[in-house]
N, C-alpha and C positions, 0 to 999 in steps of 0.2 A: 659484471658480465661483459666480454668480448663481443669486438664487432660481428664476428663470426660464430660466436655462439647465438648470439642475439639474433642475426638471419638464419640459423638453424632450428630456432624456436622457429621463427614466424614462418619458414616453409613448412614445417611441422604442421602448425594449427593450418596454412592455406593448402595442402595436401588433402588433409580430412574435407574440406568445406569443400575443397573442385571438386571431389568422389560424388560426395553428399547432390550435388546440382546435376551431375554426370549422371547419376545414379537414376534419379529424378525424373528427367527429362528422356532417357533413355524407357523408364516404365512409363511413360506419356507415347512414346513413339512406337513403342511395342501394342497398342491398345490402337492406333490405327485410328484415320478419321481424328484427329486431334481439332478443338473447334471452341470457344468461349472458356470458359473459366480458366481449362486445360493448356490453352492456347498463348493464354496471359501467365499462367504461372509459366510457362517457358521462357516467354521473352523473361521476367521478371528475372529467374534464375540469371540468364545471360547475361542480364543489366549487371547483378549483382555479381559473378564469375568475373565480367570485366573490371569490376571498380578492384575488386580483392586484388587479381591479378595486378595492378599498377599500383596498389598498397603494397606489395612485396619485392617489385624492381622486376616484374615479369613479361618484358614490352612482347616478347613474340606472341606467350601466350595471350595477352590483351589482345593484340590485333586482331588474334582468331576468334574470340569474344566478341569483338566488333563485330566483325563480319554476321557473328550469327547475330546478333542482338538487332542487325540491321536487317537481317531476311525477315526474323519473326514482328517486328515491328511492322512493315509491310505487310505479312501475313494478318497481324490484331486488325491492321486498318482496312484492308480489302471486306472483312468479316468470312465468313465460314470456315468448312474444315483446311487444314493443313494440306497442301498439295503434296501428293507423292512424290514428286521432282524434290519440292522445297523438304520433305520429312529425308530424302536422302542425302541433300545436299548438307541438312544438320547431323546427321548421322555422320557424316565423315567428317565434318568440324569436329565432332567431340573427340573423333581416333585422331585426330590434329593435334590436340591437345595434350592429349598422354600422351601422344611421340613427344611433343615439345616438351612434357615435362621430365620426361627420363632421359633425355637429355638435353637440357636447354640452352647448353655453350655449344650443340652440335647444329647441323643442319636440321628445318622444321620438316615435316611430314606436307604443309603446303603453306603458303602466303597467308591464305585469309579462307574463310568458307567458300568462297566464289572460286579461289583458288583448289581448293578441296575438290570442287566439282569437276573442275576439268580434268586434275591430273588423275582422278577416279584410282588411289593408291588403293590396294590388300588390305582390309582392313586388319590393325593388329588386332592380338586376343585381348579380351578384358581381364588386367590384372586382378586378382581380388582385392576387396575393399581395403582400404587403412584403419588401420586400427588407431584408436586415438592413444598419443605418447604422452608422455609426460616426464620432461627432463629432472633431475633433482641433483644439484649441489653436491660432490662428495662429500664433502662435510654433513650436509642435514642429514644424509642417508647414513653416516658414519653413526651421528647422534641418535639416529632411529634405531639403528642396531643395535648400539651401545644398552639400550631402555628398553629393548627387548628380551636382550638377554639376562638382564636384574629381574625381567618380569618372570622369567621362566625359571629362574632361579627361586623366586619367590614361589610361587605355584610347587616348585619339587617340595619344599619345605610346606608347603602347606598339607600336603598329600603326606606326608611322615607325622603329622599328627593323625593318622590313623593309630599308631600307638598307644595311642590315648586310650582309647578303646579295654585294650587288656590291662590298662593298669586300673581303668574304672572296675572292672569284673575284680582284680584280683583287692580292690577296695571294699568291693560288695561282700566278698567271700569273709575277709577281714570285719566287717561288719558282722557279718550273720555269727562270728565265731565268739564276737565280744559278747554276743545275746545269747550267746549258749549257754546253757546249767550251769557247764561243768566249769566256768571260769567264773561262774558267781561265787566262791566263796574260798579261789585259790590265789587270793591276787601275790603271793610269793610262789605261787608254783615255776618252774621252770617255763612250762608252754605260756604263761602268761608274760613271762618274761622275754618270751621270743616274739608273743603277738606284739608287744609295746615297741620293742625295736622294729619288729618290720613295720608297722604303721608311721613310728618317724620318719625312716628313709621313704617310704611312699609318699607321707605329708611333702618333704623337702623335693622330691621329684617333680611331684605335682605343682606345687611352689613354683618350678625353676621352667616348668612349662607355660604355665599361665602367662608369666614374664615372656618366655620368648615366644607364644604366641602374640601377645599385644605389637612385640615388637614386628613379627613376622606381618600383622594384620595393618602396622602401619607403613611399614616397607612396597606391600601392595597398594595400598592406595597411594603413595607418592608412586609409584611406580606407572599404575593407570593413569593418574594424573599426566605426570612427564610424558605418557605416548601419546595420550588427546591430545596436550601441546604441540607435540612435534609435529603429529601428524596435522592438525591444523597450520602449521608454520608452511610444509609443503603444499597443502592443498591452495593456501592463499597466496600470489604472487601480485607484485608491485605494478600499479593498472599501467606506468611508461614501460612496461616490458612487451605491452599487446599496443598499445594505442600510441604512444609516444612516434615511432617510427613512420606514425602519417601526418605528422608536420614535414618533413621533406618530402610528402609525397604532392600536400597539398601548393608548397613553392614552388613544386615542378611545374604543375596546371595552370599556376600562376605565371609561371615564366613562359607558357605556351599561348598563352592570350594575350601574351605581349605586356605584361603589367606584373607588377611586383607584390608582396603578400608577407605583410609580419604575421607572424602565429605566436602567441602565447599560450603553453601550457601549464594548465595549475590542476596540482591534486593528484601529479602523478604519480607520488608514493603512497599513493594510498593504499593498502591491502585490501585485495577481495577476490573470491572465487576466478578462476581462468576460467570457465564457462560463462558467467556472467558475463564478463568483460571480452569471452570473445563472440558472445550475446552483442556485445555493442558497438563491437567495432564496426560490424556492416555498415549501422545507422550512421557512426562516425564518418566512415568514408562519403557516402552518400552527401549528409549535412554540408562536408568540406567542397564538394564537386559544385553541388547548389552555391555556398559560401561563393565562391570564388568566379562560376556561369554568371551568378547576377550583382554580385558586388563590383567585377573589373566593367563597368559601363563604357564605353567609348568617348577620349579625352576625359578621362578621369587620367591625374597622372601623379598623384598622390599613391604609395602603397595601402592596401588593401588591410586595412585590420579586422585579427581574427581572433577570438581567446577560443580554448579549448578547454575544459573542465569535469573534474571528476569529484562528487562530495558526495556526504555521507546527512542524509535529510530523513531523520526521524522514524530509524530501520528500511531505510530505501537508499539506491544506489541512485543518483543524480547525474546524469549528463546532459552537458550546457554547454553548446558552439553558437558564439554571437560574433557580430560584423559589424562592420560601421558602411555596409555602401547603404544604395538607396531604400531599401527595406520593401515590407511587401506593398502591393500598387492596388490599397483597399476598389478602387474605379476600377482597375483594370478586373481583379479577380471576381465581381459583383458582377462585368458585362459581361467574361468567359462563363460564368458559372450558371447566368439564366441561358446564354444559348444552350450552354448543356442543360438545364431542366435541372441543375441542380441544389436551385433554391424553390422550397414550399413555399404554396400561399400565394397571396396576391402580389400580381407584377408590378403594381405598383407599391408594394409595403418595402421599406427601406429596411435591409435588415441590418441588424448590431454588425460592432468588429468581432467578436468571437465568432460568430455564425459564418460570417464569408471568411475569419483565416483556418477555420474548420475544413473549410470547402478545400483548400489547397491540398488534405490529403487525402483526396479522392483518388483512384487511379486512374493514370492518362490526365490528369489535368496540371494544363499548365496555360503559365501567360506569356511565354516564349513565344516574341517574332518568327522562331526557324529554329531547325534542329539541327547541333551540333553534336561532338562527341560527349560535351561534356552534361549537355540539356537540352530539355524541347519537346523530352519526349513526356513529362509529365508522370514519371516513376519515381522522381527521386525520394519524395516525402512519402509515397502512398508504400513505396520499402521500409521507410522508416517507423510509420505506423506498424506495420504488420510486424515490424519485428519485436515493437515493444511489446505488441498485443500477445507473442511468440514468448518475452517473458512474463508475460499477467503484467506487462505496466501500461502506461500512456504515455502519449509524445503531445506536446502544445506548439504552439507558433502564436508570436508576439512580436509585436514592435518595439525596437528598444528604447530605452528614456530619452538619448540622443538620434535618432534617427538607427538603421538599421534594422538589425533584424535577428532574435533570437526564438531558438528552438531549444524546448529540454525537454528529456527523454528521461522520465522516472520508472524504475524498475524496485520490485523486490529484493532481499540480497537474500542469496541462496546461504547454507551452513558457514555457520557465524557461531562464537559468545556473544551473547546481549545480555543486560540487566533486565529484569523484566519484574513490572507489579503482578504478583499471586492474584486472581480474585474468583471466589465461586460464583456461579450462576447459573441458576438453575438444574441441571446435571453433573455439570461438565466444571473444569478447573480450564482458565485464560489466562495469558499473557497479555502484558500493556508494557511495550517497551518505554523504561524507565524517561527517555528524553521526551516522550509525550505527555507526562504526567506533571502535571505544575503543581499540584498540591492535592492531598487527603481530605474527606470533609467530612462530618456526621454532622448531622440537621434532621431539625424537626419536620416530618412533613408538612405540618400546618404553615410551613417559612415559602411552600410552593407555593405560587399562585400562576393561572390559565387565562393571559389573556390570548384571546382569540381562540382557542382550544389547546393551546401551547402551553404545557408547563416549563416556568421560568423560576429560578433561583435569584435572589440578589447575594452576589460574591461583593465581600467588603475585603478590600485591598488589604496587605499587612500594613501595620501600623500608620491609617489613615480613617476615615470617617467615609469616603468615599467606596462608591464601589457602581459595580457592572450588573446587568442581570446577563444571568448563562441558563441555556436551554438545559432541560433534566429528560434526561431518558431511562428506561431501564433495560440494562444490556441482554437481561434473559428472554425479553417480549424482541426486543429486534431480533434477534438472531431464534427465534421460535423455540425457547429450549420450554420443557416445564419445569413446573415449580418456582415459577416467576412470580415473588410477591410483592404489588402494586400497590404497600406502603399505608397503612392506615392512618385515621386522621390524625392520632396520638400516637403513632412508630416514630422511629428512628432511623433515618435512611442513613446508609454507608455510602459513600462513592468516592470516584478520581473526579478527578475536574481535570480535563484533559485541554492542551493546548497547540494548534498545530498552523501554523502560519498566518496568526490572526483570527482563527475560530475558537473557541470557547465550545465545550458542553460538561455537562456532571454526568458520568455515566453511573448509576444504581447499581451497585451490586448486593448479594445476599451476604457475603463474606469478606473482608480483606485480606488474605492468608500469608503471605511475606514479600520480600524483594529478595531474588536471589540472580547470579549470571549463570544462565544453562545455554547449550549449544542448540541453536537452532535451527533444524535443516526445512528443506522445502517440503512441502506438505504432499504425500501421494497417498490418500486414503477417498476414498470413494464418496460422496454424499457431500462432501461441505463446499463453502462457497469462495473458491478462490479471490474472489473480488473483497473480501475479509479477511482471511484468514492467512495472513503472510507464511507461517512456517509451523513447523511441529516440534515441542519439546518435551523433554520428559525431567517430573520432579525429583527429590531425592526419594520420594517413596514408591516410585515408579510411575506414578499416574501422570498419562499424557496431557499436554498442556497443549491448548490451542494457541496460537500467538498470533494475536490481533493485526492487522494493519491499521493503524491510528487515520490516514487518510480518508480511509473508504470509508473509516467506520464513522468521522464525525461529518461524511459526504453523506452517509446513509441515515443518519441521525436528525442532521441540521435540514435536509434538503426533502426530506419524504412530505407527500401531503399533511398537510392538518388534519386530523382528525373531525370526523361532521361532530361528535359529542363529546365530551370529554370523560376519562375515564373516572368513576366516582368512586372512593373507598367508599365500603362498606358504613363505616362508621361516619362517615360524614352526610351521606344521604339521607340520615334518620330527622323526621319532621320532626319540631320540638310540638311540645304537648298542644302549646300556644299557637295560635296564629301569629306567624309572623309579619312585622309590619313593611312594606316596600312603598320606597316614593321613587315614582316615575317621571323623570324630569327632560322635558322637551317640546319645542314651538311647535312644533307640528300636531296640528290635534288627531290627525288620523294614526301618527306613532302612538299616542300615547294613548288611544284610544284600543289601537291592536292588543300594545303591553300590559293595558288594565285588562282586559279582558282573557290575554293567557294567563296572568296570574292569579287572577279570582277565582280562573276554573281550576287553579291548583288547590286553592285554598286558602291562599296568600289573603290579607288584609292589606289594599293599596290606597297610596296617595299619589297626587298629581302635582308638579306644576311647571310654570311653563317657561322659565329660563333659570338662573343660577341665583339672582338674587330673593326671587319665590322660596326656592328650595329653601335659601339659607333661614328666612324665616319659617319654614313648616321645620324642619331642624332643629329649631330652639324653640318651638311653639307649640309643639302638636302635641296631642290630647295623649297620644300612644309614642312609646320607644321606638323609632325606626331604624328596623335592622338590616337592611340594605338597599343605597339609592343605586337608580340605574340612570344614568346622566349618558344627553347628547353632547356634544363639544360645539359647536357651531351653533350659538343662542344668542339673541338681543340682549342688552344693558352687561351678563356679566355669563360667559360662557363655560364651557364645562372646565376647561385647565385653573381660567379663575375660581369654580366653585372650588375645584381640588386645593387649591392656593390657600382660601379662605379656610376649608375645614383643616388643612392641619396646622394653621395658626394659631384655632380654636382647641384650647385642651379639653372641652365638653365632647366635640366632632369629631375629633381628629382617628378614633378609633375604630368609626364607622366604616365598614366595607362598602368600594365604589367602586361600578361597571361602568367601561365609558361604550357606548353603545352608540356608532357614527358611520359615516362615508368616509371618513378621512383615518385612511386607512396605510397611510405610509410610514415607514420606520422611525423617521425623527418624530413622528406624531405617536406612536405607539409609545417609542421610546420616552418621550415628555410626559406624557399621563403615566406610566408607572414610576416615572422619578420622582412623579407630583405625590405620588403617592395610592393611585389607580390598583387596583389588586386584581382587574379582569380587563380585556379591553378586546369589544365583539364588532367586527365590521358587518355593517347594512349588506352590504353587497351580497354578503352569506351567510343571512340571514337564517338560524334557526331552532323553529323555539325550543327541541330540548341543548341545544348547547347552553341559550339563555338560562332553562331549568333547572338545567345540572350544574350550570356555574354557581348560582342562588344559591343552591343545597350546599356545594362546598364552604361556601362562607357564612352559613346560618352555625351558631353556634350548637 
């Protein structure tokens, strides 16, 4: 692509966007009394009209961006409505603008808004809106023709098997004549002689049809095929065609601060939607203004490093602009963010670093000394949110491993091929893009065990002895479908074991039904839950596919409360005939004192004792089988991890189910007791006796 073609896109896509904001801001001013929310989406537009404008080489039109961006800033911080003066004087900045942009190597309509006001010009008429364009390659449009017209050619041919038709009839007729009387017993008759002959030629017709049907039937579907392609080819355009052209925008800003600015771009050939990516170039501009306001510090005199980045993260579109200046000012943004009221809780509670670099994309917050053109005002990230929120993503802010400061900006991608795992659940057919899928499983459910109310898995590595426990879900109960079946004691669960930047879960399905790549566009049906549900497909039988977002899903899995009970198949809650036997093991006599007492009102036959090495002799001693100990951790002479230790050293014990039932309630402590070998693990803290009850039932045989 030409330098000149290349600026005729980008005024293209920044033509639609100034309308769009024009547009906007014009139905805000038409409504009169303009005042909070309404007020801030002005400025905001402004902010965002001026950055586009100096992403496309448009200094006049910028300057008159300024001006307005600087009234309504003024206007946010006085509070109330829009003054009359101040709503006229933006009124004629925007006829500023379209003069300036119809012709922009000519004379402007005024300087600046301020300018606007004085010279009080006619306003022109409002052009109609633009229509969004979309350039395409002679060639691709040439190839799209080319495939259109084999398709119609295919279709006429398909339409001339109507034919078919009369020769079925005059086959029929041929039939009914063979079953006639009168050729039962004249097989040398003449008319017999003519029915044989015309049924060959008919045979050999039909014959010669069937054939070039097949072939006509495969003709159409390469044919369909080839136009998805192509048409997909045009739809998707190389992300340096939209985004690349603001690395000279963000050297300019750099060279205007008096300091210098490497930018690296990575990923710019990447393929994906021109909506998406022009979804993200606002944020991109913004991030680079930010980049460059708080990285060029004063006597800094080292250039300014920037990467820019575009990747593809597990059916989501990634962008990633990191710096190497001073990065965010965790003190600073803690002491702006309680003046503003904008940490909960007590003022004296120190909050984490997510919490306060959360806080930076509030709108209007910033830690800006003074306001320039390029910051200060405390908009730049709070556009950046909004606009991912604009495509269903989210935006973060972090500190980089070296100092600095990185923000990435995760979105959905809009109509795509993906590979995607089939799975039923409960009503409905789902998609699980294939890159989140680490491996297939079928297990017994009795292999789950619930410590804490959590059903957990133990995944054994390939070809190791080692292994992970991974949370179990089932996909039908999160996403409310019915017919969600929660696995009996002796079933056979199906699932993925899903893996997404360090998380782990097995998600349950009812079915596994294939791996196939279908086109996935954005989801626009009414009722479901976009925070899920990345996009819409449809199978080779027609039936539409939901397709998962892997993110949200193993967010919404891993991250939801515990459950107060746990859930109990059916078949595992059945009391055996016998009283079962439980020993209660812990120092404290009023614990064990509670626990003997819920259990006996169950029904239970209990024992007591009172550290690990008790236990181990009631263990090997006692008069009765004991079918499940409930052990403290934190015991004299020999504590619960060593009793876990002991029993599976012992091949008598070692098969006994054990609850570790404690205050010490942290992951590497969770984690240790089920690698001891632990099959439940209940913290005190949340304490409750049917979770203790229902965990029992599960592991009584």
């Amino acid at each position: 692509m030409s330098d000149a073609e290349l600026r005729r896109e980008l005024l293209d896509a920044f033509e639609a966007e100034y309308r769009e904001h024009l547009q906007a801001i014009r139905t805000l001013l038409e409504q009169g009394g303009v005042a909070g929310a309404g007020l801030r989406d002005m400025f905001r537009r402004a902010h965002s009209l001026k950055g586009a404008a100096r992403a496309v080489d448009l200094p006049r039109v910028e300057e008159v961006a300024h001006g307005l961006e600087t009234l309504l800033h003024q206007a946010v911080e006085r509070g109330g409505p829009l003054a009359a003066a101040d709503a006229a004087i933006v009124a004629r900045g925007l006829d500023a603008i379209e003069a300036r942009m119809r012709d922009a190597e000519g004379p402007g309509a005024g300087d600046a808004a301020g300018a606007a006001a004085e010279s009080d010009p006619e306003p022109p008429p409002v052009p109609p809106a633009a229509e969004a364009t979309l350039r395409v390659p002679a060639a691709e449009f040439a190839a799209l023709a080319e495939i259109v017209h084999g398709l119609s050619d295919a279709a006429l041919g398909r339409r001339r098997d109507g034919e078919d038709a009369a020769e079925a009839a005059e086959a029929r007729a041929l039939l009914a004549l063979w079953e006639s009387p009168e050729l039962e017993h004249a097989a040398a008759d003449p008319a017999c002689v003519e029915f044989e002959r015309r049924l060959r030629q008919l045979s050999r017709r039909l014959s010669l049809r069937r054939r070039g049907r097949g072939e006509l039937d495969e003709r159409l579907d390469q044919s369909v095929a080839a136009l998805q392609a192509q048409l997909e080819r045009i739809a998707l355009v190389e992300a340096g065609s939209v985004l690349g052209p603001l690395a000279g925008m963000a050297r300019e800003l750099a060279r205007e601060q008096g300091g210098e600015l490497v930018i690296r771009l990575r990923g710019m050939d990447l393929l994906a939607e021109r909506q998406v990516l022009q979804g993200l170039r606002d944020p991109a501009i913004q991030l680079l203004r930010n980049a460059v306001s708080h990285g060029l510090q004063p006597g800094r005199t080292a250039p300014l490093q920037v990467e820019l980045s575009l990747a593809l993260q597990v059916g989501r579109l990634e962008l990633r602009v990191e710096d190497d200046g001073p990065g965010p000012d965790l003190g600073r943004i803690g002491r702006v963010a309680r003046e503003r009221g904008l940490l909960p809780g007590r003022a004296d509670a120190e909050p984490d670093e997510a919490t306060l670099l959360a806080v930076a994309f509030e709108p209007g917050f910033s830690t800006a000394a003074g306001i320039d053109r390029l910051s200060g005002r405390g908009m730049g990230l709070s556009i950046v949110a909004e606009a991912a929120r604009r495509l269903h993503g989210t935006a973060r802010l972090r500190r980089g491993a070296a100092g600095g400061s990185v923000v990435l900006v995760s979105v959905p991608l809009a109509a795509r091929r993906q590979t995607l795992l089939l799975v039923e659940a409960g009503d409905a057919l789902f998609g699980l893009p294939d890159d989140a899928v680490e491996r297939l499983l079928l297990v017994d459910a009795t292999q789950v065990v619930r410590p804490d109310g959590r059903p957990l898995l133990r995944v054994v590595e390939a070809g190791t002895e080692a292994g992970g426990l991974a949370p179990v879900a089932w996909l039908a109960a999160l996403l409310g479908r019915s017919g969600a079946g929660v696995g009996a004691a002796d079933s056979r669960l199906s699932g993925a074991l899903l893996a997404v930047r360090g998380r782990r879960c097995l998600v349950v399905v009812e079915r596994l039904r294939d791996v196939r790549t279908l086109l996935v566009r954005a989801p626009d049906l009414v009722g479901i839950d976009r925070r899920l549900v990345a996009g819409l497909a449809t199978d080779g039988d027609g039936r539409t596919v939901l397709v998962l977002e892997p993110h949200a899903l193993l967010a919404a899995l891993l991250d939801a409360p515990r459950p107060a009970v746990a859930a109990i198949p059916p078949a595992a809650a059945a009391r055996p005939a016998a009283p079962a036997t439980i020993l209660v093991v812990d120092d404290s006599i009023t614990t064990r004192t509670l626990e003997k007492t819920i259990l006996q009102a169950q029904g239970y036959r209990v024992m007591v004792a009172v550290d690990g090495l008790a236990a181990l002799d009631a263990l090997r001693t006692a008069q009765w089988e004991i079918d499940v100990v409930v052990a403290d951790v934190e015991m004299p002479r020999l504590d619960g991890f060593g009793l876990l230790a002991a029993m599976r050293d012992d091949p008598r014990l070692a098969g006994v189910p054990t609850i570790l039932m404690t205050s010490r309630n942290q992951q590497a402590d969770i984690r240790r007791g089920l690698e001891l070998g632990a099959r439940a693990y209940i913290a005190k803290q949340d304490f409750d006796q049917g979770t203790l009850l229902s965990t029992i039932a599960q592991l009584l045989p």
